[in-house]
N, C-alpha and C positions, 0 to 999 in steps of 0.2 A: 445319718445322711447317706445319700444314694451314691455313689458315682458310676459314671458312663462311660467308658472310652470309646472314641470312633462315636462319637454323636451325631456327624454329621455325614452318616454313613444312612446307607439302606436298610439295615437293622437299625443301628444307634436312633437316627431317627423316630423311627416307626416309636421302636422302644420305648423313648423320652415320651413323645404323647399320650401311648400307653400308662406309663408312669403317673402320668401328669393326674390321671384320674382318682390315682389314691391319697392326693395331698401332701405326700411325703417329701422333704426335700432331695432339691436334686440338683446334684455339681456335673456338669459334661466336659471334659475334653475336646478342643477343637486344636487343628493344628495351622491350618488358614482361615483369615478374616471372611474373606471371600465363600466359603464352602458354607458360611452359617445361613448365605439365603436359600440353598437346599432346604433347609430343616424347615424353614418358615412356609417355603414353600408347601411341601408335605403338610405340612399345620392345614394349609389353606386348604385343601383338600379335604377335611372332613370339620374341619370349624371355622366358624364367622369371625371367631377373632384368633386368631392364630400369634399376631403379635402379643398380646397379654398372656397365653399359653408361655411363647418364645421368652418373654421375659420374666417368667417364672419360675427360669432355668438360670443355677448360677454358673455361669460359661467360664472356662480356665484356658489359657491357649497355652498349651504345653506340647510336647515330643512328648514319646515315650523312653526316648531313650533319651532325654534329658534329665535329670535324674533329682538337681534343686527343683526344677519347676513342677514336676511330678509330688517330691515329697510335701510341697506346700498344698498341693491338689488333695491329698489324702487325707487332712488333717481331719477328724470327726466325722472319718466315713466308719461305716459301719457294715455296707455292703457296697460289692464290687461287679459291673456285668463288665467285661472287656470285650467290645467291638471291633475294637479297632486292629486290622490288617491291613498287608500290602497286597493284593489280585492279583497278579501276574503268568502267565504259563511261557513267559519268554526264558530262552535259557541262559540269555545272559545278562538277566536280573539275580539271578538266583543268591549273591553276596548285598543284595539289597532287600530282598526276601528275606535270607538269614538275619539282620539286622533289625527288619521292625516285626516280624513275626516268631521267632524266636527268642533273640536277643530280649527284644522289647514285651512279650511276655514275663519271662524271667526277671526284668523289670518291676510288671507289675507284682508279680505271685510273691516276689521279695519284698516288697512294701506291704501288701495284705500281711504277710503273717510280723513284719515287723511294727505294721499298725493294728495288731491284733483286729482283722476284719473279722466278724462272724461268718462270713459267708461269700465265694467267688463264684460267676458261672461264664464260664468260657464260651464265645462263640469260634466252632470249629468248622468241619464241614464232612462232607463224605467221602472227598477227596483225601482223605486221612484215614478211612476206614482199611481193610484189607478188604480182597477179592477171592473169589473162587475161581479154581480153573473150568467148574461148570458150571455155565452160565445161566441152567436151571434152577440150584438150588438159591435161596433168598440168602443174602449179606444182612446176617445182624453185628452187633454191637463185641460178640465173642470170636467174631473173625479175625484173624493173625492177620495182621500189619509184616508184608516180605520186603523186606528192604532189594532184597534183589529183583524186584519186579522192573519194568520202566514207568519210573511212575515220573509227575509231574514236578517241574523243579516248586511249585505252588504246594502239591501233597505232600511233598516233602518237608518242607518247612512247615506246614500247621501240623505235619503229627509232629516235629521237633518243639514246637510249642507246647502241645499235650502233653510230652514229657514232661517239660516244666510245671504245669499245672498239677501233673501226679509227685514229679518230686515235693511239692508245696504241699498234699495231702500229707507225706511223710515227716514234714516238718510241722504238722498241726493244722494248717490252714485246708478248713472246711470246702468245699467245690464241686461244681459238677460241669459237665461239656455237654454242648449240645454239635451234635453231627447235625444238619440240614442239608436237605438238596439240593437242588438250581431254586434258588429262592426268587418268589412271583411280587415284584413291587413296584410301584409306580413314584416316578419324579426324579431318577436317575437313568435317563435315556440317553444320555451321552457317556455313560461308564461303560465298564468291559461286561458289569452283570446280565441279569435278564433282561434290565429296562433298553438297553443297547438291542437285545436279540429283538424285544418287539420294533423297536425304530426301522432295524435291518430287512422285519419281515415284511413292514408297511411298506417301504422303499421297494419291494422287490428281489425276493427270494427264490433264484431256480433250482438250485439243486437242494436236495435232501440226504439223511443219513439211515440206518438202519438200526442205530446203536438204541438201545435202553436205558436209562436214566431215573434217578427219582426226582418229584418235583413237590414244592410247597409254597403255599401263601404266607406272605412276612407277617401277616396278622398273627398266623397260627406258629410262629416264631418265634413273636415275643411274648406272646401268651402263657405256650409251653414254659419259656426262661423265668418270667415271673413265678408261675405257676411252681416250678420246683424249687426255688429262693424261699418262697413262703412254707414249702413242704419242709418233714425232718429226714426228706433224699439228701443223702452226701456221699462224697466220695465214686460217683458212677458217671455215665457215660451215656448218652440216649440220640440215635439215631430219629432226624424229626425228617420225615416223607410221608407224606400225602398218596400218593400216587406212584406208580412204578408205567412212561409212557417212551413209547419211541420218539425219535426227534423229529420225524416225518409225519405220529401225529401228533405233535406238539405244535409242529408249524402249521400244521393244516388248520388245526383248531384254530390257533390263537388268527390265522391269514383271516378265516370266516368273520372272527370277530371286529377284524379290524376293515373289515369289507375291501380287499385285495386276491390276487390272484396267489392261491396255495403253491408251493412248488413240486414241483410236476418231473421233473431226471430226478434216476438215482445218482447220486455220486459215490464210483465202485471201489474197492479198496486199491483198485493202480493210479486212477485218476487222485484221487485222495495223496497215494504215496508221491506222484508227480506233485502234486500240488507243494507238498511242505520242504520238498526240497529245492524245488522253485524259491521258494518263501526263504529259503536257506543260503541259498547263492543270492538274492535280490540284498540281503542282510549283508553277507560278505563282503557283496561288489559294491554298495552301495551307500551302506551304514539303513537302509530302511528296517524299521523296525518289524518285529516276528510281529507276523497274523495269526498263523497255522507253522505252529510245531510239529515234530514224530511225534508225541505222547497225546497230545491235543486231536491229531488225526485217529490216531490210533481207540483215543478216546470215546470220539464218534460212533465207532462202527461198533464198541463195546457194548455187551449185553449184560447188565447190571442193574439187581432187582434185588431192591432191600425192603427189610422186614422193620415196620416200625411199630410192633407189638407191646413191646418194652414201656414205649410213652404211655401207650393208649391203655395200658392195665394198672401202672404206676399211678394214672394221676383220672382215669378215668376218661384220658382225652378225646377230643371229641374235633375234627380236622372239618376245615371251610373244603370242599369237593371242588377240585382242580376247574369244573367248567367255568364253575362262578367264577372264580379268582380269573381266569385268563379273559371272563367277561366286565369284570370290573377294573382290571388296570387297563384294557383295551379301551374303555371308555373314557379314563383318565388320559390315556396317552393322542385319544383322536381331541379330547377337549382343550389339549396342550399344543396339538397341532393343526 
């Protein structure tokens, strides 16, 4: 049997219908009642019957860091994909961060090798990758992780989860991570992810960025994930990006598709610094919550360009081309609204 964490997540999701297709059983993790019409929703989206899918899923409403509820989750699994994180670039989540994306890894990678899983495949992100100081050459997968960087109270904590997932390699337990980009999926437009960014850009979007980023279709996410569970890949690490695009044309693209006005200012790197420490004292004086961090601005304006060779020679893979994708969740998201 399968188990899912974060099902009713933007990957987890995706995943589980995915899934759905090979017959195999399947147990998901949910943590709220309420977050399961996400999933269904999603369903609706590419099947007529989405509830008989939905309910061909055996649902556990468990924590991660719960630990009875988790062990009864485990029982006769046999493979593990763990979805489930906390999002955040706020810095004073960050001991809530440590707790379900660390902690609650460690969690799970201790039950896999204590319930002798065959096999773990961690979703991580790129935010955990390391960087170059030249912003020419491509970031793969052999890039050095600097702790003394400023990196994101969010990268911080999923590469501390990585670690867990490699100390569990050492203790027997099979695994692999998948690094992905700003991942492209439709049915979660009120989250922090990309389904938030296209909501923000249909709303009206003036300023833009200059920074580089990777980006990928959540098809081609959990494809790859499946894809290497089935393979005799363990123990590595694979960087999944489609495309290396600026965020000015990211939003441009995705603005045409959503027939809205592109945005048109730059936003320079003072206005940007003004901004987050506005965002800084509004939080102080205020209690409102972080929009725009130092690391998050900082983030922005970053030119980083990764190499995703590794997937595509490993398994022979083969990526949905970024237009499509930002033409098909666009058209989800105007049918939504």
């Amino acid at each position: 049997m399968i188990l899912v964490t974060g099902g009713t997540g933007l990957v987890g999701s995706h995943l589980l219908f995915q899934l759905l297709k090979s017959d195999e059983p399947i147990r998901a993790i949910y943590r709220r009642e309420k977050t399961l019409a996400r999933v269904k929703n999603v369903f609706s989206y590419f099947s007529n019957d989405a509830e008989t899918l939905f309910n061909k899923i055996e649902w556990v409403e468990a924590d991660i860091n719960d630990i009875p509820k988790l062990e009864a989750a485990f029982k006769g699994i046999t493979h593990v994909y763990h979805c489930a994180a906390f999002v955040s670039f706020e810095p004073d989540k960050y001991n809530d961060l440590r707790k379900i994306n660390i902690k609650g890894t460690a969690n799970i990678v201790n039950l896999s090798i204590s319930h002798q899983v065959k096999k773990l495949c961690y979703v991580s992100t790129i935010a955990a990758i390391g960087h170059h100081s030249n912003p020419e050459k491509l970031i793969d997968e052999q890039t050095d992780w600097s702790p003394e960087d400023d990196n994101s109270v969010y990268a911080i904590t999923k590469y501390g989860a990585e670690l867990e997932v490699w100390r569990g390699t050492q203790e027997g337990l099979d695994a692999v991570i998948v690094n992905p980009g700003i991942i492209l999926g439709a049915g979660y437009w009120n989250g922090g992810g990309s389904g938030n960014l296209f909501k923000r850009i249909y709303k009206g979007m003036p300023y833009y960025t200059t920074g580089v980023t990777g980006y990928i279709d959540v098809w081609d996410v959990v494809k790859a994930m499946e894809q290497l569970m089935h393979s005799t890949i363990k123990n590595e690490g694979f960087i999944l990006v489609t495309e290396n695009l600026s965020f000015q044309t990211f939003l441009t693209k995705t603005a045409k598709k959503l027939e809205v006005k592109p945005p048109t200012k730059e936003a320079k790197p003072w206005l940007l610094g003004i901004a987050w420490r506005l965002d800084w004292l509004q939080h102080l004086l205020f209690g409102k919550r972080r929009s725009l961090s130092k690391q998050t601005a900082k983030s922005a304006l970053s030119v980083t360009n990764y190499d995703a060779s590794k997937i595509i020679n490993s398994l022979n893979f083969e990526f949905k081309p970024i237009d499509k994708s930002i033409e098909e969740v666009s058209k989800l998201f105007l049918k939504d609204y």
